[in-house]
N, C-alpha and C positions, 0 to 999 in steps of 0.2 A: 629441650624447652617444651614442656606442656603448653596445649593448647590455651588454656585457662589463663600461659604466660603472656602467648602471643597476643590475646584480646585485649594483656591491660596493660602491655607498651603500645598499643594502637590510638595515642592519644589524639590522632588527626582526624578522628570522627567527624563525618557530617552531620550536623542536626537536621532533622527533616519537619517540616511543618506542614500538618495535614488542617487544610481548610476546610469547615460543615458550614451547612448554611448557616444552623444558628450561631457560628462562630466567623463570619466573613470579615476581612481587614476594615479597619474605620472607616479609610479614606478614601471610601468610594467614587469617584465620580459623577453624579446625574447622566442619565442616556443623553445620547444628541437628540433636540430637540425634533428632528424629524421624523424619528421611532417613535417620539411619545405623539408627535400630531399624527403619525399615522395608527398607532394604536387608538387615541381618542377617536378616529374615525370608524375604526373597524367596529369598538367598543358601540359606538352611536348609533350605527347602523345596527346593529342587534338588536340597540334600545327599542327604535323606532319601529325595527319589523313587529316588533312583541308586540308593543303599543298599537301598531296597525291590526295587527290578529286581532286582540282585544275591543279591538274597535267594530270591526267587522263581526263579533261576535255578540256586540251591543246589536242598539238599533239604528248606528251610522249606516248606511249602505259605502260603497266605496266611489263611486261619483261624485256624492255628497261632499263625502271627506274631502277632498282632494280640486277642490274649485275653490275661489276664492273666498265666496260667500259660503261655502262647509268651513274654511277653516279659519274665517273669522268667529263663526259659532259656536266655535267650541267654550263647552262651561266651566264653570270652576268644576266638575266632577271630571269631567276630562282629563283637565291641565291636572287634577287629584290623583289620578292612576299612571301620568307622565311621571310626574314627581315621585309615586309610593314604588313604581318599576325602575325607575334611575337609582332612587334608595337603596332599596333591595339587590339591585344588581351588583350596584361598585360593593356595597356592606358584606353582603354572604362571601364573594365569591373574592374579594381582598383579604376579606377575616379567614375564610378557609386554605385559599390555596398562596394567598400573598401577590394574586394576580389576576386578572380580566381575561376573557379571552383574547380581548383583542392585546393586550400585554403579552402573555404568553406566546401569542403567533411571532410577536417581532422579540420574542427572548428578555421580557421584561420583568422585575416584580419590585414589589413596593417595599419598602426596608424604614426598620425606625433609624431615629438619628443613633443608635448603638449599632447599627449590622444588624440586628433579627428580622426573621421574616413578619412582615405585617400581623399583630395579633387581631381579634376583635374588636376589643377596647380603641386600638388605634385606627384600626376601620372607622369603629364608629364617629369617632373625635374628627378624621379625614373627613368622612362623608358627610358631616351636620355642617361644616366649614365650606363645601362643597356649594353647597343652597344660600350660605350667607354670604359668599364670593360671589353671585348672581343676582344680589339683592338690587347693585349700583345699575347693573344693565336692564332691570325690570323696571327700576321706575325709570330708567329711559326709554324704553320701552311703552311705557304706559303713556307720556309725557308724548313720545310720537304720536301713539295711538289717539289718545285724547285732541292733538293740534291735526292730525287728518280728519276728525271727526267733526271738529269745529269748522273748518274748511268747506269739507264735505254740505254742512248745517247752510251755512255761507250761500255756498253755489248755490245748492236749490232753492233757498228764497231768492235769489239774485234773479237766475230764471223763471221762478215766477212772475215776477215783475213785468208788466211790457215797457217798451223802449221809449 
């Protein structure tokens, strides 16, 4: 029996199936969510060191920053470079590598609903979703702000008054 015989009575082959990333099974399951809250934290804390650098590299001093009256002060050109560094961060660094730093540290990446690695396109569509997800808690937010403020208005005329 030649060789060539033995291979094609060997009909009990195993098929082998080799996984790529762009080619990962559908039925992923989502990380537990204590990977991704502790990613969102590692991710934040990067955010906000930048944003402090940045800040520090204005004409905030770091005292300033960091008391309650600096950080109610802050302007819309502030809260502008929060927002354009959060952008930026999740958008490049999702669309390039499919992942955050702070993803990557807990073995993470972002995948379309097919299994591929996060494109740009999907970056971008994630990340604009991202800002309009935060929309509900800004005007609560603001709605705070605004009734401490009336409050605030309240008291000191109150105190002015004598008894």
């Amino acid at each position: 029996m030649s060789h060539h015989d033995e291979h094609e009575n060997h009909s009990d082959h195993k098929e082998i199936t080799i996984e790529t990333l762009s080619t990962p099974p559908l039925h992923i399951p989502p990380a537990p969510l204590s990977r991704r809250i502790a990613a969102a934290a590692v991710d934040s804390l990067i955010v906000t060191l930048v944003w402090t650098l940045l800040m520090f590299a204005g004409e905030r001093s770091f005292s300033q920053f960091w008391t309650i009256k600096g950080a109610l002060s802050l302007n819309v050109v502030t809260a502008g470079y929060l927002v354009i560094i959060v952008f930026a961060y999740y958008f490049l660094l999702e669309g390039t590598f499919a992942s955050t730093a702070g993803k990557s540290l807990l073995k993470l990446r972002v995948l379309t609903k097919d299994g591929d690695p996060c494109s740009f396109g999907a970056s971008f569509k994630r990340n604009v979703l991202r800002f309009v997800d935060w929309l509900p808690f800004l005007y609560v937010l603001a709605a705070v702000a605004n009734w401490y403020r009336m409050i605030g208005r309240e008291l000191a005329i109150r105190l002015r008054q004598p008894l």
